[in-house]
C-alpha positions in Angstrom: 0.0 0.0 0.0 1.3 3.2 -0.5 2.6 5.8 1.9 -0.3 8.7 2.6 1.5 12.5 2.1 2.1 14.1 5.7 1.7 17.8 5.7 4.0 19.8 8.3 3.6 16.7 10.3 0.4 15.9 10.0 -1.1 13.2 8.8 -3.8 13.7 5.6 -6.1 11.0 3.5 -3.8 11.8 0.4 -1.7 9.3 -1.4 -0.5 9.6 -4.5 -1.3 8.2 -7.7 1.2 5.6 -8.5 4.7 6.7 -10.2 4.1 10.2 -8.9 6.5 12.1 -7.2 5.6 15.3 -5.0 7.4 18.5 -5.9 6.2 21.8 -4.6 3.8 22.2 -2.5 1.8 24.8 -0.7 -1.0 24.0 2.3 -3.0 26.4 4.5 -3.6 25.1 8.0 -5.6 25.9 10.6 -4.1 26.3 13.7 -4.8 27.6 17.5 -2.4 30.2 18.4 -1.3 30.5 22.2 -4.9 31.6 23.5 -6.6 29.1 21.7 -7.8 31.4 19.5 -8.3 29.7 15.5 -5.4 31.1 13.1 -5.0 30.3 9.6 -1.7 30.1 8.7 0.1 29.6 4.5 2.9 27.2 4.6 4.6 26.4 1.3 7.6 24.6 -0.1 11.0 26.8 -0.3 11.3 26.9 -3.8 7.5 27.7 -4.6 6.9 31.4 -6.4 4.0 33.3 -4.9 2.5 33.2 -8.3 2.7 29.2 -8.8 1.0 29.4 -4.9 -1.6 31.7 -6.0 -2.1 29.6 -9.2 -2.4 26.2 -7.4 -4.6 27.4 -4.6 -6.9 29.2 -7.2 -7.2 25.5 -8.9 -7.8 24.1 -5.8 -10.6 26.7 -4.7 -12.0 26.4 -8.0 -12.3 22.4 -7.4 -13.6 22.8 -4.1 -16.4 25.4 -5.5 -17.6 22.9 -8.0 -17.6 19.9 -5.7 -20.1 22.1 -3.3 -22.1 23.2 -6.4 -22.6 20.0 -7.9 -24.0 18.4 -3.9 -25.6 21.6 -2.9 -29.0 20.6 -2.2 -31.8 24.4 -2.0 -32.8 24.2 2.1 -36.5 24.1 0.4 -35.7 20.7 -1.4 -34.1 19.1 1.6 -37.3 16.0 3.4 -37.9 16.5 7.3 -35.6 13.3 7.9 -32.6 15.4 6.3 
């Protein structure tokens, strides 16, 4: 089986399509600062320009918005049992 991608750490639900190799990267987590207050914070890979960050956040954004479009159910269509 192959090994899921850890993320500053963390462990995620992605692996990687066979033969594929990770080689930038850029991630936004959320994060509690030292009151416990929620914080978002950008992490990226060294060698990453801002504009290949802005480009592959915009792609993911855009994949994200069309997932929630395409399941996005009007409150007036939703049955009593959900």
């Amino acid at each position: 089986m192959a090994d899921r991608i850890r993320v500053c750490g963390m462990d995620t639900n992605v692996v990687l399509p066979e033969n594929w190799m990770p080689v930038e990267g850029v991630a936004i987590l959320k994060c509690l600062d030292a009151q416990g207050d929620p914080r978002l914070l950008l992490v990226a890979t060294q060698t990453l320009s801002q504009w290949e960050a802005v480009g592959m956040l915009t792609a993911a954004l855009d994949e994200i918005r069309d997932s929630m479009q395409k399941t996005f159910v009007p409150p007036d269509q939703v049955d009593e049992d959900g």
